[in-house]
C-alpha positions, 0 to 999 in steps of 0.5 A: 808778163801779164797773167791770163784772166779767169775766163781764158783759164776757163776757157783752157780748162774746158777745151783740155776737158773736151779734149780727155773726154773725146779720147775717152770715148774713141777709147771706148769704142775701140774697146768695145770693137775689139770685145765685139770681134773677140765675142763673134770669134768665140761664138761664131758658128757655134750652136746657141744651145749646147755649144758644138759647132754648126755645120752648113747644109744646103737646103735646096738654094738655102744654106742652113745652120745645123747642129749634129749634136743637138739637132737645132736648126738655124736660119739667117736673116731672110731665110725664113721667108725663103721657106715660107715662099715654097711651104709645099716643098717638104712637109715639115717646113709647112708645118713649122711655118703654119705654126708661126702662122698662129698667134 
């Protein structure tokens, strides 16, 4: 039996490197997937100020974020500019949006 060249066990060893490498890496990703969804789980729905849980309130056709502890207000993607679409339909609403209107 002839032993293979340098260049074969080269070639070897990097595949064999690649192939750790690659398995590191989905590792990796399913790890972070796994503490993305636990994290989501510990905080969802949970008020980024003092920790109580947020309640749903209907807002007109907007479904609002509302802390009963602390009294936060949160918005989703998009909902701001729901409001902002309608100012005039309660006077606190204008006014929060013509403070976001400043610069």
């Amino acid at each position: 039996m002839e032993k293979p060249s340098n260049q074969e066990e080269e070639w070897f060893a990097r595949e064999e490197l690649e192939k750790k490498q690659q398995l590191s890496r989905q590792q990796a990703a399913r790890l972070a997937e796994t503490e993305k969804q636990s994290l989501q789980a510990l905080h969802f729905m949970k008020c980024p100020k003092c920790g109580f849980d947020l309640h749903t309130v209907k807002y007109g056709t907007i479904d609002v974020d509302t802390c009963f502890n602390c009294h936060g207000v949160w918005l989703d993607a998009g909902e701001l500019e729901q409001l902002a679409a309608k100012p005039d339909s309660h006077p606190v609403v204008g006014a929060v949006l013509n403070w976001f209107k400043h610069d």
